[in-house]
N, C-alpha and C positions, 0 to 999 in steps of 0.2 A: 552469569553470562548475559548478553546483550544481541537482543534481535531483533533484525528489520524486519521487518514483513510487509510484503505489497502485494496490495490486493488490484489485482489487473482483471482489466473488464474486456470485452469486443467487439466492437461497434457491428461485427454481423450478427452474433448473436449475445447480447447485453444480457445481464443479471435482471432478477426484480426488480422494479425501484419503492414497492412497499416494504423494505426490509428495516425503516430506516427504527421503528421498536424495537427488535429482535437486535438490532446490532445495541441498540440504546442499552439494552437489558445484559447484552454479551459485556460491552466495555465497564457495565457497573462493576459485574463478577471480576473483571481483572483489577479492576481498580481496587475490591475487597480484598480479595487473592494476591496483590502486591505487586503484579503480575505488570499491569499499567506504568510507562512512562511516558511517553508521547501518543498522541493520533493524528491524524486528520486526512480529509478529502482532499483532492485536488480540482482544480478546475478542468475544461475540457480539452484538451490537447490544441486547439485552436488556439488558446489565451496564451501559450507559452512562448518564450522570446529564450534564443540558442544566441549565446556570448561566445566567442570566438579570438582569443587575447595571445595565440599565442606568435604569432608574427610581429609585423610592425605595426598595426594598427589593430584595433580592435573592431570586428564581425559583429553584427546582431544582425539575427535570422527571425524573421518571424514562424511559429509553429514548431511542432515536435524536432526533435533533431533528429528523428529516425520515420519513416512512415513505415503503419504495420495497422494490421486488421485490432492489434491486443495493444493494450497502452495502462498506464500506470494511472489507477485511478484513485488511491489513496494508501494511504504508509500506517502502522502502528511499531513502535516501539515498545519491545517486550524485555524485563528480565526476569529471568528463568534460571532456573537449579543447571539443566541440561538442554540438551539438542530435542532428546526422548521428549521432553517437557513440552516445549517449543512446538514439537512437532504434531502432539497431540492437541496441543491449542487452536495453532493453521489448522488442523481438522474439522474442527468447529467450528472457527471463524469461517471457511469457506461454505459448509451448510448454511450457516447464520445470515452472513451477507449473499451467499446465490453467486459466487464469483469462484474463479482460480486463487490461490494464495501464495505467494514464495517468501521461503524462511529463509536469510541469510543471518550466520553470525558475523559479529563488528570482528575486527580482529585487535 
């Protein structure tokens, strides 16, 4: 099985940002573990540009397409045995990086 996981931060009260060893050290173990398919950060909710295609013409918004104190600050791609599995990893990963985590399966 196949899991997103996104690590969401909040601009009231933000994570560490000396984490970035601890996660360096976390993504090796997946990567050993088999665990690793994708990662990465994103940039700050500022940078984003909202497409909007489904009428006659096409939208572009500058900024998030939602405002919210909590925003999406980077993704990993997991495959895993189970959910149990998954879910004990998001455990980790959120001590690791100092943030919230959510574990969705692909379908």
């Amino acid at each position: 099985m196949q899991f997103m996981v996104s690590v969401i931060d909040d601009k009231v009260d933000p994570g560490s940002t000396d984490r970035q060893p601890a996660i360096s050290a976390f993504n090796e173990r997946l990567i050993a573990d088999g665990y690793w398919v994708f990662a990465g950060g994103l940039a700050d909710t500022g940078e984003a540009t909202v497409i909007d295609n489904r009428g006659e013409q096409a939208i572009f918004s500058d900024g998030p397409f939602v405002e919210s104190k909590e925003y999406l600050a980077g993704v990993w791609v997991w495959e895993a045995p189970d959910l149990e599995t998954a879910l004990a990893l998001a455990t980790e990963a959120s001590k690791v990086c100092d943030r919230k985590i959510e574990v969705r399966p692909f379908q």
